[in-house]
C-alpha positions as CSV (number, residue, x, y, z in Angstrom):
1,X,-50.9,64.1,13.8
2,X,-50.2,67.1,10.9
3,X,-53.2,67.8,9.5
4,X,-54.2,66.5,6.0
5,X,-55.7,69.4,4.5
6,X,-54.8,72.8,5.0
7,X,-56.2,75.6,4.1
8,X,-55.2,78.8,2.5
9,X,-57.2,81.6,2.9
10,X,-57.2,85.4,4.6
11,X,-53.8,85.5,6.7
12,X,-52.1,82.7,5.4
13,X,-52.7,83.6,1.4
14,X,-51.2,87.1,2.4
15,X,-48.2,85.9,4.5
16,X,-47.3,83.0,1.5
17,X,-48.0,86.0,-1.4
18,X,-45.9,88.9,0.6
19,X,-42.8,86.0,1.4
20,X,-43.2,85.0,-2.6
21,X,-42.7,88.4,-3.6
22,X,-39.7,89.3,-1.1
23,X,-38.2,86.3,-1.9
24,X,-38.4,86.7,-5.7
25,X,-37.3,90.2,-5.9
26,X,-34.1,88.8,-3.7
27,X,-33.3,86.1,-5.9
28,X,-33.9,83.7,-2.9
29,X,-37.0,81.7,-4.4
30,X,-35.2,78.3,-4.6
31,X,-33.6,79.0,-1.1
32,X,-37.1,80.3,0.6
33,X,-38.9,76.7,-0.9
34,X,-35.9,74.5,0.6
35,X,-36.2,76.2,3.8
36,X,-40.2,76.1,3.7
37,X,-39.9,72.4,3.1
38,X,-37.5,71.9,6.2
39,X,-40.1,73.9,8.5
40,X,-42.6,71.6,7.1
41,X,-40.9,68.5,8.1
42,X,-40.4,70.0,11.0
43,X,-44.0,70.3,11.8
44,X,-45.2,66.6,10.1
45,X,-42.7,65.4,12.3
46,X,-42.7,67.3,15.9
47,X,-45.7,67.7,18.1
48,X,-44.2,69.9,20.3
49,X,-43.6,72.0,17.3
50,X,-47.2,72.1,16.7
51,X,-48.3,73.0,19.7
52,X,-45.6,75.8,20.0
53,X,-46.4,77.2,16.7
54,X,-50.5,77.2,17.7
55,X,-50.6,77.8,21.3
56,X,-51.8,81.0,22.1
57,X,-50.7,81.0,25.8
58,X,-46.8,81.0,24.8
59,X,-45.9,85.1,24.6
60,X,-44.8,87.1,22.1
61,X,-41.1,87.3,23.3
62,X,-41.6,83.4,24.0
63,X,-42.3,82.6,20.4
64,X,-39.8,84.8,19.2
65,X,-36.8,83.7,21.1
66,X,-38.3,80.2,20.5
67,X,-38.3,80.1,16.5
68,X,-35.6,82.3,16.3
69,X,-33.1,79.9,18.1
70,X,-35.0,77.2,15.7
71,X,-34.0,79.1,12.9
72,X,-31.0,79.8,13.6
73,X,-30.4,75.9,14.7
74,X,-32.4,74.6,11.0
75,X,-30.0,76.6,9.4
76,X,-32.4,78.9,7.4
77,X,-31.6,81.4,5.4
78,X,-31.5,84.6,6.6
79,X,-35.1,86.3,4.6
80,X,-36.6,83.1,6.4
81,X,-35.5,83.4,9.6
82,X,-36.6,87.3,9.3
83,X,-39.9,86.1,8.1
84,X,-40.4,84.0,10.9
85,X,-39.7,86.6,13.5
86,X,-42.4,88.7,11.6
87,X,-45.0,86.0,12.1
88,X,-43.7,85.4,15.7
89,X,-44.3,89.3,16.7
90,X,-47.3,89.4,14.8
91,X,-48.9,86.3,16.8
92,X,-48.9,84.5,13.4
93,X,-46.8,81.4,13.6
94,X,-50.5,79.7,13.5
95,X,-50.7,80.6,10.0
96,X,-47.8,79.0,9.2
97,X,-48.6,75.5,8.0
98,X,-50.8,77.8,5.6
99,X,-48.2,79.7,4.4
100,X,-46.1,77.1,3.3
101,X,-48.5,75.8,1.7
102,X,-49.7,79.0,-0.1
103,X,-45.9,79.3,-0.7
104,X,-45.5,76.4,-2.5
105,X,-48.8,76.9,-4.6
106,X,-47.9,80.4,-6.1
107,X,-44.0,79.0,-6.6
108,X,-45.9,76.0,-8.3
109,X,-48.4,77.9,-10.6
110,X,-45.7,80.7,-12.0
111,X,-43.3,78.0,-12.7
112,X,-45.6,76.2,-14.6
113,X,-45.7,73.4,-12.3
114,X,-47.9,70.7,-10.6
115,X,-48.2,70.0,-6.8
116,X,-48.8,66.3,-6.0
117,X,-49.4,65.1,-2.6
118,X,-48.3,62.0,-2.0
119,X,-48.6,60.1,1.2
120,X,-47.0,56.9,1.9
121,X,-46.8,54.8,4.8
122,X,-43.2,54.8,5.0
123,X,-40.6,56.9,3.7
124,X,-39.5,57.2,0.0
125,X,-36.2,56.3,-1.2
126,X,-34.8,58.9,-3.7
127,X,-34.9,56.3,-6.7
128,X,-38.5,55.9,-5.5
129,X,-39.1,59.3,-5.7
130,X,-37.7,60.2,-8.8
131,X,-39.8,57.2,-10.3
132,X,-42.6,58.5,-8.9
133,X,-42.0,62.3,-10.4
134,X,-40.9,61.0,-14.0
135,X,-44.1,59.4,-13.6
136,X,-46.5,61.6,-12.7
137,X,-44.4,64.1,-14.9
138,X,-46.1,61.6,-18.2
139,X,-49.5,61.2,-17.0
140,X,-49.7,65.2,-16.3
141,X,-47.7,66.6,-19.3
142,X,-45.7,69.2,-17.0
143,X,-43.1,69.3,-14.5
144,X,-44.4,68.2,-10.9
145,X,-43.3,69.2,-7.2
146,X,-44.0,66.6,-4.3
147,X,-45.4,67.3,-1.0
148,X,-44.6,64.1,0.8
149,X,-46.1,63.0,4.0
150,X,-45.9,59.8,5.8
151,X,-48.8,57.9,7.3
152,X,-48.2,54.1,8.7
153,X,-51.9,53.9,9.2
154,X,-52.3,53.2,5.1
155,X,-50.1,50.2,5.9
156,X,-49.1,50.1,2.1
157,X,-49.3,52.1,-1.2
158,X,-49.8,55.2,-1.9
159,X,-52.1,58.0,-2.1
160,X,-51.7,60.7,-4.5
161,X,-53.2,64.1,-5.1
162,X,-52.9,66.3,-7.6
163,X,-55.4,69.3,-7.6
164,X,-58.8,67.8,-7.8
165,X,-57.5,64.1,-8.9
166,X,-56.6,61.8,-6.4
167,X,-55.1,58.2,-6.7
168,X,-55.7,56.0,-3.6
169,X,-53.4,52.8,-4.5
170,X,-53.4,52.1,-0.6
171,X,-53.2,49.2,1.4
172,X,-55.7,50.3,3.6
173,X,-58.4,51.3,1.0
174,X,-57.9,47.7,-1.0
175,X,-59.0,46.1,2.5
176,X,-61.6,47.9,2.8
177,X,-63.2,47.7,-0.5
178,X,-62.5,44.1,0.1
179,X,-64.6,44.2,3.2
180,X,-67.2,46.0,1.4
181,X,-67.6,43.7,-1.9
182,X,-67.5,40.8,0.9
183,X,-70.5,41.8,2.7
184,X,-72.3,42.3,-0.2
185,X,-71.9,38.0,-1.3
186,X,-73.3,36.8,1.8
């Protein structure tokens, strides 16, 4: 199960600020945030991935040849697969839910833009998407990015976050609350 919040702090914050600024003095921002997103999906979706990218006993060469045959496989560009190899000789491929996320936050802030994370308990539709960015785009006032994860367990709805806000519309929470307001009749 991918961890619901990550933190971004000490290596992480320096890995995502270093692989902003490389990417943006290539030109490669967009491309860097597509493959970012891929890698993320990756590791939302892969246990095996999780425990390759955390593990500790896997060498250095192991990792290396490891994410760079992923990389290569994923399609990523090439200043991502690079970066990756960086993180793999340095023993940081821990770090790199962190990153991303760090990633995504300074791409977010400089373009004037909003991070939502938004978890569902299945997969969006594009239309559904888009209806949900046009309307988090009005109730915000400014462009917004979405992180999405999916989580059966919420069994409906969504829940969305957006810096400190959050909207829990879900399923799960409803019953629950239900359960709650039912105990207290009796």
């Amino acid at each position: 199960m991918p961890a619901d919040d990550v933190r971004v702090s000490g290596v992480s914050a320096r890995y995502a600020s270093a692989l902003y600024d490389l990417a943006d003095e290539k030109g490669a921002l967009d491309a860097v945030a597509g493959d970012l997103s891929t890698l993320q999906k990756m590791i939302d979706d892969s246990d095996d991935f999780r425990r390759f990218i955390k593990s500790p006993v896997i060498s250095r060469d192991a990792q290396s040849k490891g994410i760079a045959a992923l990389a290569t496989k994923a399609q990523l560009s090439p200043l991502a697969h690079k970066f990756l190899g960086l993180l793999a000789v340095n023993r940081r491929l821990f770090a790199l839910p962190g990153v991303i996320a760090g990633f995504r936050a300074i791409l977010a802030e400089r373009r004037g833009e909003a991070t939502a994370h938004v978890t569902s308990a299945a997969p969006l539709s594009d239309a559904q998407t888009a209806s949900l960015i046009e309307a988090l785009k009005k109730a915000i006032g400014r462009k917004v990015d979405i992180a999405t994860k999916v989580d059966p367990s919420i069994l409906g709805g969504l829940i969305v976050k957006v810096g400190s806000r959050m909207v829990d519309s879900s399923l799960k929470s409803k019953l629950q609350r239900l359960k709650l307001s039912m105990k207290g009749v009796g």
